[in-house]
N, C-alpha and C positions, 0 to 999 in steps of 0.2 A: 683731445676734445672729449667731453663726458656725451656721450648719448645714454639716453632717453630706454626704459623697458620697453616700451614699442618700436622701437627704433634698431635695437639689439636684435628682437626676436624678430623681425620682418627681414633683417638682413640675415640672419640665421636661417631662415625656413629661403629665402633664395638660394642660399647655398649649398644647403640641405639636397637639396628638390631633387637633384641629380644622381644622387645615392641611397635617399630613403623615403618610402611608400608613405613613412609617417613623419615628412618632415617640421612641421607644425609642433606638433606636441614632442619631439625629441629636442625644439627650439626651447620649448616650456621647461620640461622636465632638468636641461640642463642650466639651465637660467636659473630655477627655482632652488634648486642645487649650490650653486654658489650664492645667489645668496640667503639662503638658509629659510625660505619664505614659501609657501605653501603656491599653486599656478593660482587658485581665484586672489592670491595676493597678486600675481602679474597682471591680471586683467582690470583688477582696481585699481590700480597705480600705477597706469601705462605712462605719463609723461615723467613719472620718478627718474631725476638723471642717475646713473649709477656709475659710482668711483673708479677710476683709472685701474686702480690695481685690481680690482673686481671683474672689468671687464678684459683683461688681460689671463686669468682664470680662467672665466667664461671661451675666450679664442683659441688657448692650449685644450679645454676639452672636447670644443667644437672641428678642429684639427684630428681631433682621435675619430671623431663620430664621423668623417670628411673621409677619412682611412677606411672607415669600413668597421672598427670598433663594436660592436653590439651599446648600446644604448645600458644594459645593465653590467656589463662590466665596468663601465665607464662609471658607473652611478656608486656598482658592488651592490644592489639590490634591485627586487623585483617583486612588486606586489602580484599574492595570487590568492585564492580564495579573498578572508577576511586580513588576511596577513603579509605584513613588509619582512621579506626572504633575505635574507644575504645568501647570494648567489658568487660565482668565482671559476674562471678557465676551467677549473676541475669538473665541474656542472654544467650539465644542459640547462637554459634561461627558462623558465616556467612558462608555459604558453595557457594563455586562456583555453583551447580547448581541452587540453586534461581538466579544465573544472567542470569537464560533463563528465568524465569520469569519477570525479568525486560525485557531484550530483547523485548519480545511477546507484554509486556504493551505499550513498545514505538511504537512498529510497527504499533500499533493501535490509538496513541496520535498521531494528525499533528503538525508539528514542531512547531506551533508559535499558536497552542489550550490555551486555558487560562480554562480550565476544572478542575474542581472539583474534586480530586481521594480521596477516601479511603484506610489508609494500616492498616488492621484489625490484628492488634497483633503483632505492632510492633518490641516488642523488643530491642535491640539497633538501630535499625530506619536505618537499612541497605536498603532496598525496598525503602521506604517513600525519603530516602536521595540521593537515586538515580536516583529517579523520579525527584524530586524537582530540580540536577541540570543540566539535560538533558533536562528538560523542563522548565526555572525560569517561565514562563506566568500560568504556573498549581497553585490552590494550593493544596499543600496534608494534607488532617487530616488523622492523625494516631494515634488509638488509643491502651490502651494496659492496662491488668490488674494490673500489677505488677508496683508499685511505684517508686522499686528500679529500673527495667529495663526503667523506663521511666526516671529517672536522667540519668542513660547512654546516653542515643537518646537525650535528650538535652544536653549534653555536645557539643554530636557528630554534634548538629546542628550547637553548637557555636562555635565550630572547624574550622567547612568550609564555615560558615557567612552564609548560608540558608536563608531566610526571608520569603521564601513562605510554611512554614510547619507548623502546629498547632498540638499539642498535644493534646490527651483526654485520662482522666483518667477513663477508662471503659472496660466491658466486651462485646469484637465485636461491635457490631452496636447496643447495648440496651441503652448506655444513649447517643446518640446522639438525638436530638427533631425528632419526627416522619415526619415533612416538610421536614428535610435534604434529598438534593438528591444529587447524585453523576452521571458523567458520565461514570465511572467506578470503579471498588472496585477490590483491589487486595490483596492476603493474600498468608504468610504459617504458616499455622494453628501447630497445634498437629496433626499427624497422624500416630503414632505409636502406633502397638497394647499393650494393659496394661501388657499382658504377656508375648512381644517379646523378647528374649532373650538377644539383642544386648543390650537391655535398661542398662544392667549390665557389660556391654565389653565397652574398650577403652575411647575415649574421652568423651563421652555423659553419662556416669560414674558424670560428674562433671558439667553437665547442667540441669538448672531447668526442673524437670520431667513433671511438668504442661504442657510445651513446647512442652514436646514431645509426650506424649503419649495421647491418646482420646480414651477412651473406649475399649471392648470387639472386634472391628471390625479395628479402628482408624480412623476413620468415625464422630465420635461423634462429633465434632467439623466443621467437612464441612457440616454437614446435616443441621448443626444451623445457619451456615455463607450461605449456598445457602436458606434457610428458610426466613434470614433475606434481604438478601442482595435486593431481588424484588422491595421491596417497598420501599426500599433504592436508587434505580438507576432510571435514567432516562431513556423514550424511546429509543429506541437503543443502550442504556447503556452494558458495556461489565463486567462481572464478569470472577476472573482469579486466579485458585487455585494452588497452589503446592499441589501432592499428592505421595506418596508412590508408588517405584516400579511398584508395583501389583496392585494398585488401580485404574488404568486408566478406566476402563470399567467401576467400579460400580459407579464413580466420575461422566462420561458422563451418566450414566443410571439416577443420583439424578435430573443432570441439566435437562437434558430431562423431567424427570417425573414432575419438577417444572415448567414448559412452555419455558426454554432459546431455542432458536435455533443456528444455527450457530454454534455447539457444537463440540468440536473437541480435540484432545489431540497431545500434544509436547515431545517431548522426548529433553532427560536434553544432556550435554556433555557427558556423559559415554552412550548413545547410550539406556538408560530407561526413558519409559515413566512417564514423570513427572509436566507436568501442564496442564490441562483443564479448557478450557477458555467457554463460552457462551453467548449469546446477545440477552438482552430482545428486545422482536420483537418493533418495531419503533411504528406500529399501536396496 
């Protein structure tokens, strides 16, 4: 029997409900997906029947997302800032709260700086690729352990013709030459604890663990990157971290205890404190 776009997607978000916060729009997005049409296409053309072998498609992807799937593995991309990512197991999923930490970067870049940035673990090169086209005169090196995640982020460069981004195959700021300075260094690290619960709920279920989690506190990995990041930056250079809910305070306490000033913390769109930023003194 052919149902109906409305028909599809109502019985989709039923099914949904039980497994995802956002079952509505995961109804949409995969609907939109097969068949190749934009969601304000779904909601104009809600009595559209749609073809058997279409919505046979449509039931093999809603079955993954039923699984527990991530929503953009299923898709292989993810929109963030201004930009459609290709994202992939190898990669943490782009989450809107790192675009306050782009935000925070730019408010601190002048529009027409031709500065140096670091994006320390990149990823699919969400941060790095956001910087790079809000600012073409920057360039960004962004480095990143993972080989496979670093195919990703060059795809993603070749995607949207980038020119000002370099890759490096490394862990943080250890195989960059020790001359390299930047005028500022931005990262979201791993900063979940090794034992946190969630590591085993929903979509992060299916994201490399490396990514996420740093140690006994989730700490481990900003103590390294604020450790490193000094002798990395130039005078009045600004460091700028994603951190964890709850981490806001001992985040400023690291930078603190390492000499930054200017030290302060941002709260994300959900109203949690989520990036601390700091600036090596100019003198």
């Amino acid at each position: 029997m052919s149902l109906t776009v409305s028909e599809l997607l109502d019985d989709a978000y039923r099914r949904l409900q039980a497994v995802s916060d956002s079952a509505r729009l995961d109804s949409e997005l995969l609907l939109a997906h097969v068949l190749q049409q934009s969601r304000t296409w779904l909601h104009t053309w809600p009595e559209k029947p749609i073809h058997a072998s279409q919505q046979q498609i449509f039931d093999a992807l809603l079955q993954r997302r039923l699984a527990g799937e991530p929503i953009a593995h299923i898709l292989g991309e993810q929109d963030f800032w201004s930009l459609r990512l290709r994202v992939s197991p190898a990669t943490l999923i782009p989450r809107p709260d790192t675009e306050r930490l782009v935000e925070l970067a730019l408010e601190r870049i002048p529009a027409e700086a031709d500065w140096t940035v670091a994006d320390l673990g990149t990823g699919c090169g969400a941060i790095a690729l956001a910087l790079a086209a809000e600012r073409p005169r920057c360039h960004i090196i962004a480095t990143e352990q993972s080989a496979e995640a670093l195919d990703v982020a060059r795809a993603n460069v070749a995607r949207h013709r980038l020119n000002n981004v370099q890759f490096i195959h490394g862990d943080w700021l250890s195989d960059l030459p020790a001359s390299q300075r930047f005028e500022m260094i931005v990262s979201n690290p791993p900063y979940v604890r090794e034992a946190d619960p969630h590591l085993s709920r929903g979509d992060v279920r299916y994201e490399p663990r490396n990514a996420l989690a740093a140690g006994a506190d989730g700490l481990a990995a900003i103590r390294l990157i604020i450790s490193q990041s000094w002798s990395h930056l130039m005078p009045g250079g600004w460091l700028l971290l994603e951190h964890g809910y709850d981490q806001g305070e001992a985040v400023q306490a690291l930078l603190r205890e390492a000499g930054y000033r200017e030290v302060a913390d941002f709260i994300d769109y959900g109203g949690n404190p989520r990036v601390a930023v700091g600036q090596r003194p100019a003198a």
